[in-house]
N, C-alpha and C positions, 0 to 999 in steps of 0.2 A: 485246059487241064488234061494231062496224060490220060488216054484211056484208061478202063480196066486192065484189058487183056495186056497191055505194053507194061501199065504199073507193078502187074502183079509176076510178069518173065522177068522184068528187073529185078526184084524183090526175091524168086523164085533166084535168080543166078548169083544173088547175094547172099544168098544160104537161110532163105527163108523156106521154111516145110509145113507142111501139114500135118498136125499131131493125130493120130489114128485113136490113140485115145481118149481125146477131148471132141471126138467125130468130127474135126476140122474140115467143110469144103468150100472154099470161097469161092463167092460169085465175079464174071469176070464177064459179065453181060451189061455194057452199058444202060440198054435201052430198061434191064428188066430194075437195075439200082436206081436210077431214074425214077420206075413207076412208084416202086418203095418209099423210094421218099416223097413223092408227090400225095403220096395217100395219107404219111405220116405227117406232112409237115400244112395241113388246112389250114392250122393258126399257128404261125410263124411265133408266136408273141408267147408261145407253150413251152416252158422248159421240157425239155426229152432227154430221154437218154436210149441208149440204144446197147444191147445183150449181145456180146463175145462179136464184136467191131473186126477180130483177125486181124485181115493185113491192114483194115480201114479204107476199103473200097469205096461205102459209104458212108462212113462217116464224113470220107473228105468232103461228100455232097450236102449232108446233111447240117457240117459247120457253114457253108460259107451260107446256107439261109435261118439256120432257125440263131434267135437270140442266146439260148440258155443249151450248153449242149453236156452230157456227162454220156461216158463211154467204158463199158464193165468187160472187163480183160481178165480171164484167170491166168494164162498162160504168161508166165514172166519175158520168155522172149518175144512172144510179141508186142506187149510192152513197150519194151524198152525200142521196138520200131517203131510205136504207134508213137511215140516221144519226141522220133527220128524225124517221120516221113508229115507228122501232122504241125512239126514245130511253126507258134504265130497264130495258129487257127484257132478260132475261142470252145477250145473245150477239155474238160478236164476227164483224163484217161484214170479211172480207178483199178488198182490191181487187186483183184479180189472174187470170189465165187458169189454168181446172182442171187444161189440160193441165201445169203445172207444178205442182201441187199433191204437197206428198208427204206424207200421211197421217202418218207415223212422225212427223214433224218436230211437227205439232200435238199429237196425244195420243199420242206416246212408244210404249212397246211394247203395249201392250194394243187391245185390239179393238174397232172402233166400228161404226157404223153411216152410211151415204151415205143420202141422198135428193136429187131432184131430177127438173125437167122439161128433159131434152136436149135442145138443139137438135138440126131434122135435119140441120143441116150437118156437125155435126161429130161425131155420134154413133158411126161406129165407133171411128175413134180414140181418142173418150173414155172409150168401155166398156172399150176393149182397156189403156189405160191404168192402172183402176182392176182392170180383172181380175188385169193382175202385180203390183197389191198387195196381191193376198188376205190377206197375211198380218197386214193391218193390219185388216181386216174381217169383221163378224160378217154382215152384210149389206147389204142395196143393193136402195133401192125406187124405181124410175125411172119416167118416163113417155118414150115415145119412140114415134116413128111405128109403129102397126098393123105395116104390111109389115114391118117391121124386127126388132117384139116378135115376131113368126111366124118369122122368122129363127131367133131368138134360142132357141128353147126347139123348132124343127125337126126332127125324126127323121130318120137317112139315109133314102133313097128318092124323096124329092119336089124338087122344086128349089127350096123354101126353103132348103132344107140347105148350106150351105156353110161356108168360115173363118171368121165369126163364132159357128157355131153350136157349132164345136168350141171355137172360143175358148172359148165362155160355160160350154159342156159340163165341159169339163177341170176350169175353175175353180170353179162352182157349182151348186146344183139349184137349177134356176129353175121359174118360174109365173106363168103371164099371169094376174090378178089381173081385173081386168075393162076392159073397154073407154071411151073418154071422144070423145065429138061432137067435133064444129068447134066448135057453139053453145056448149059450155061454157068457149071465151077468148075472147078479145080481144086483138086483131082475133081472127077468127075463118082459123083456116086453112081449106087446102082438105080437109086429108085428117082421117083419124080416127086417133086415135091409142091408147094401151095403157100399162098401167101394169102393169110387170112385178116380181116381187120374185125375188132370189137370196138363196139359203143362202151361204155360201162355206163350202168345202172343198177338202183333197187330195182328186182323181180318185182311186177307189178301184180297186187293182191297178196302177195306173201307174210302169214299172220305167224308162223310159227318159226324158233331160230334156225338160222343154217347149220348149226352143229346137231342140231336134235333132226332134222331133214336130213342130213347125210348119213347117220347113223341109221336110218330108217334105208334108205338110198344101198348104203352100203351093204346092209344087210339083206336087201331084194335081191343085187347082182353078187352074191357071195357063191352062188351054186347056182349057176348062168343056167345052167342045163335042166335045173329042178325047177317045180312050179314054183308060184310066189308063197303058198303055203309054206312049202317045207323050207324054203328058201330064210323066208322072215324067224321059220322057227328054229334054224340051225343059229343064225344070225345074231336073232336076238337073246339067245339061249330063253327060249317062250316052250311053254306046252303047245302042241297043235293043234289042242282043242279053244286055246288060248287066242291062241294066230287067227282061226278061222272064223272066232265071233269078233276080232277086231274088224279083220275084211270085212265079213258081212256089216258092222256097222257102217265103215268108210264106205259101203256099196262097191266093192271090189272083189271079181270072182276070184278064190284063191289057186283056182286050175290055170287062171292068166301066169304069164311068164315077166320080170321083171323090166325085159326091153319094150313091152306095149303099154308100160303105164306113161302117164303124160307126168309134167311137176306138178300140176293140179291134185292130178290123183295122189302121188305122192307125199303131198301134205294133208291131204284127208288120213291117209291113211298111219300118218305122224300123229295129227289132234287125236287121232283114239287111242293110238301107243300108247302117248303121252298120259291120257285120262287112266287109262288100263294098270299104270306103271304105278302110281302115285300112290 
């Protein structure tokens, strides 16, 4: 198989580009699309598909092992190369935005597997998206900016920690897997980026819904800078005196700040919302 870096100066002198707006940087590191797909593909037998494929670096690794392959392209010209460059290899190139993408609709009820390198424009959304379809997923091996993948897999107490980390939390056990240069795309960006893998699962112990958790969630990191007091009462539009005898029920000091509660704490302090509300 042609390497990356020969595939992609090809491709490159053929008048293929990098869209600036769709934050295009393809990878062009054999050894690191290799690892990617080594991590994505544990059960070959896993229909996967794989998030904005570009020039199809790996996807071309990722057809000739897994069974079931689907490939999510918004960009029309590249497309119509992945059409080109992938012709024979078992897998079908959809032209279409991820954030409409619904797993169920392509392989029905059973469980598959994501891959891909997110842009950074649009990466919370797209995580957040695929995270409410956990149910369609056995896993999800991304690449996404450093600061982001730290996000992402965050302990309460630091200010990594915020809505994302619960997001990712709830729905999966995640793992920064290892780190990847500028030098390993093209173009090269400025920052370093991470390749993270998730388990998906039910949060274990989780009694109350995730829509009424997030609302709670939401409203702690609304005024990142404020305690959790005013924080919940700006949020929830609550009186303060309101807020402060829920905290104290949930046993949660309201002078804490919303990056040190745990998801434990966070649904204590949901079951009182919730009782409070009603």
């Amino acid at each position: 198989m042609e390497n990356a870096a020969n595939y992609t100066r090809r491709l490159q002198k053929g008048g293929a580009k990098a869209r600036k707006s769709l934050g295009q940087n393809f990878l062009i590191d054999d050894r690191i699309i290799e690892e990617i797909a080594t991590a994505s593909l544990r059960d070959p037998e896993l229909p996967i598909v794989e998030i904005g494929p570009g020039l199809g670096v790996l996807t071309r690794v990722l057809a000739t092992k897994a069974e079931k392959l689907w490939a999510v392209e918004l960009d029309r010209e590249k497309v119509t190369l992945l059409q080109r460059e992938l012709q024979g290899l078992p897998v079908d190139i959809l032209n279409m935005d991820a954030l409409k993408l619904d797993l169920a609709e392509i392989w029905g009820e059973q469980k598959g597997v994501l891959v891909g390198n997110i842009p950074y424009y649009i990466t919370s959304p797209l995580l957040m998206h695929f995270f409410e379809q956990k149910d369609s997923l056995q896993s999800m091996v991304v690449m996404v900016q450093k600061e982001v993948a730290d996000r992402l897999i965050a302990k309460p107490g630091g200010k990594e920690y915020g809505i994302l980390s619960v997001a990712a939390q709830i729905s999966a056990q995640g793992e920064k897997l290892f780190e990847v240069p500028p030098r390993a795309f093209w173009p090269a960006p400025k920052v370093t980026s991470a390749v993270v893998r998730f388990e998906l699962r039910p949060y274990p112990g989780l009694h109350v819904s995730e829509k009424d958790l997030f609302r709670v969630v939401k409203a702690s990191f609304s005024q990142r800078r404020k305690t959790l007091g005013n924080s919940l009462a700006g949020g929830l539009s609550l009186d303060k005196k309101v807020v402060s005898e829920i905290l104290s029920e949930a046993g949660i000091d309201q002078q804490r700040r919303a990056e040190t509660l745990s998801i434990e704490e966070f649904q204590a302090v949901t079951e009182v919302v919730l009782k409070s509300i009603r």
